[in-house]
N, C-alpha and C positions, 0 to 999 in steps of 0.2 A: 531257541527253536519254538515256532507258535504253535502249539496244537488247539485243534476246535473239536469238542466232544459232541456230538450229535446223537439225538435220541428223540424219540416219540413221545414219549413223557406222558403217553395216556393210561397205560397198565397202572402209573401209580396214583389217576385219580378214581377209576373202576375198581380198583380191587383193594381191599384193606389187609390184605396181607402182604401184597407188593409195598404198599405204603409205609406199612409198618418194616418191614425190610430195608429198604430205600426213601427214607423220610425226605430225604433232598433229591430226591429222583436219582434212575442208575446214571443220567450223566454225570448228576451231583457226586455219585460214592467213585465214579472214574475218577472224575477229575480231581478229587481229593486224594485219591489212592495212588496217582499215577505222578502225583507231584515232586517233584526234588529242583535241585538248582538246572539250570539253563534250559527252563520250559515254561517257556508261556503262555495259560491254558484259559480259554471261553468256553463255553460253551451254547449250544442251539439246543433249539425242537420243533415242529409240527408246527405247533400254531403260532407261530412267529410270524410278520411276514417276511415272504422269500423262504418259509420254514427258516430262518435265521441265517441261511445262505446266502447270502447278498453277493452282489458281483467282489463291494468290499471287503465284507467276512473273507471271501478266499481268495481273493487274491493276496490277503494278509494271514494265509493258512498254510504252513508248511505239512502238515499232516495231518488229517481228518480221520476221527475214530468214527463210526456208526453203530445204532445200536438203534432195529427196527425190526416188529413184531404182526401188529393187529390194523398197521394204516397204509400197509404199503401202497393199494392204489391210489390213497389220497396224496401221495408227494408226485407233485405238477413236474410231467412233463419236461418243461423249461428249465428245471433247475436240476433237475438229471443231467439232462445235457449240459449245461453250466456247472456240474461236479465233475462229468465225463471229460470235458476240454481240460479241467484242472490236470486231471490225472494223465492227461498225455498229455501236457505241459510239463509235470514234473512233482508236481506233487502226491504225496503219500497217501494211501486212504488204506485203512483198519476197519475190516468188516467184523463183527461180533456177533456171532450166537444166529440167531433168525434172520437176521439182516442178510443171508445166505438167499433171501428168495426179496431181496430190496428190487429193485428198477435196476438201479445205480450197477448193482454186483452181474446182474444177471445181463446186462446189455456191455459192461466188461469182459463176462465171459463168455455169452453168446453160446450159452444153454439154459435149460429150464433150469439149474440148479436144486432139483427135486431131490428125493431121499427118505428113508421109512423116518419115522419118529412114536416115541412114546413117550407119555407124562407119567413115572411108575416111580419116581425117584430113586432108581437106578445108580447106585456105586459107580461111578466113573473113573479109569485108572487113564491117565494123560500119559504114552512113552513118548520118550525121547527117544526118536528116530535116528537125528541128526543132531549128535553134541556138539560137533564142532560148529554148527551156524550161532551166527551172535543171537539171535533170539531166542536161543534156549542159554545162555549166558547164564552162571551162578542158578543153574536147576539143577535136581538131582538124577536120577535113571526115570521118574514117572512124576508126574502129581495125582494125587489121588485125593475126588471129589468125593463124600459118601454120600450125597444126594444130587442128581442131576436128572433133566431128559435127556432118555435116547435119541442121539443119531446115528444110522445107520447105512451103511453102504445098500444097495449103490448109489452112490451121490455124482449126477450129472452135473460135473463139473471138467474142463478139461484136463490132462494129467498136469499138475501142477510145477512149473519151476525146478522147485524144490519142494522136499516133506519134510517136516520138522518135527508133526504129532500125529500121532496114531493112539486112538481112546479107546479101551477096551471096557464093555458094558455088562452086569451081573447075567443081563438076558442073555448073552451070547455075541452079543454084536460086536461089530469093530466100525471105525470109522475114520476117515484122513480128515485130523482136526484140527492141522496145522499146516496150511499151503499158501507159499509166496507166486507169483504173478508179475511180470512185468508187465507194464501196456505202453508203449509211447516213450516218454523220457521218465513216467510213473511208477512207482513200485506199488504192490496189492501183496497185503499182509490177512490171510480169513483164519480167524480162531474161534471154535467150536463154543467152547461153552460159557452158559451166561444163563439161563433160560430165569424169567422175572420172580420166579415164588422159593428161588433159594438162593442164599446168600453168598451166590458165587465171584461176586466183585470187593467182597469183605475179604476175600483168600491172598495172601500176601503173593503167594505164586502165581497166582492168576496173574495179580497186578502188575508181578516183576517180568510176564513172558510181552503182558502188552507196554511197561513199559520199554524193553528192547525191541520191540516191535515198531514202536515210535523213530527210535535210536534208527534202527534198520532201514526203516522207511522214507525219511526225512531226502529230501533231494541234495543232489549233489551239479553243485552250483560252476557245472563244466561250460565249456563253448554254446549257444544258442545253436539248433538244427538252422538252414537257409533251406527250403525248399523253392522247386520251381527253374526257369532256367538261368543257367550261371553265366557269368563270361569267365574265359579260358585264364588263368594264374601265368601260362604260358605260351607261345605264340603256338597256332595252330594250323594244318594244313599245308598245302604244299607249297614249298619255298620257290619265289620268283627265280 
């Protein structure tokens, strides 16, 4: 399975605490955390050109992770739409953490994708909604962050698929942090937490929900759709 780990990769040249958290960047701690046998992982960023998305990059990407904060208007138009055909072609894409307000997510879902938030380092308790979907696979009843940002309901998203996480916050909050998506022939996996100044991709659970998330996502290599008009399988009309 190929995955392509996508990131912005600018938090960890601005900030020396991101840095020092994510010395290899957070694609770098994914795609090392997310590794085991029959996955075969790249990674992208920002200033790549094509931001690393190339028509070749995805057309050789079964599943795309994202991980987008501080540039979203800077990701071109064009290759929105060249992520967007992917995923209604068939392939998988993994939204993470902020990436909740990317181009790519919000023209998926076709709302603001807006939502309270707070940077207060906030206890985060992860439930498990829904044990029996394979994304929550080998978790227990909750994960539980002891430092994260708040998100917050209400999240202008539309009602989800399926819910898999509901995150409950010291402040009071709650939040659906775990919602699948179908688009097209595509599946849309979005998981709440990541935010860049704590070490939420170093969390073995973290890593074990995105990497079933990957598992879950990956296309399933049925019939091609034929759109457009057909001719009849059978004779058609009234008979001479």
């Amino acid at each position: 399975m190929r995955v392509t780990v996508w990131n912005e990769n600018r938090h960890e040249f601005k900030n020396e605490k991101v840095r020092s958290i994510y010395p290899n960047g957070i694609h770098g701690a994914i795609a090392e955390g997310i590794a085991e046998n029959g996955l075969e992982i790249r990674t992208a960023w920002l200033d790549q050109p094509e931001h690393g998305l190339t028509e070749a990059v995805l057309a050789d990407t079964d599943v795309l992770i994202w991980w987008g904060h501080m540039a979203h208007g800077e990701v071109q138009d064009d290759i929105v739409d060249r992520v967007h055909k992917r995923v209604l072609e068939g392939m998988g894409l993994i939204v993470l953490h902020s990436g909740h307000f990317s181009k790519i997510f919000k023209k998926l879902m076709g709302t603001t994708c807006d939502l309270k938030w707070r940077e207060a380092a906030d206890k985060e308790r992860i439930w498990v909604v829904d044990p029996s979907h394979p994304i929550a696979e080998g978790l227990g009843a909750y994960i539980e962050l002891p430092a994260e940002e708040m998100y917050g309901e209400h999240f202008d998203i539309p009602a989800p698929d399926e819910l898999v996480f509901v995150s409950w916050f010291t402040g009071g909050e709650v939040f659906r942090s775990g919602c699948t998506y179908r688009r097209g022939q595509g599946k849309v996996f979005y998981f709440r937490p990541g935010h860049e100044t704590y070490p939420t991709y170093h969390n073995e659970e973290v890593l074990r929900v995105i990497r079933n998330g990957v598992r879950w996502a990956a296309p399933v290599h049925g019939a091609k759709p034929v759109y457009g008009n057909a001719k009849p399988l059978e004779p058609v009309g009234p008979k001479e």
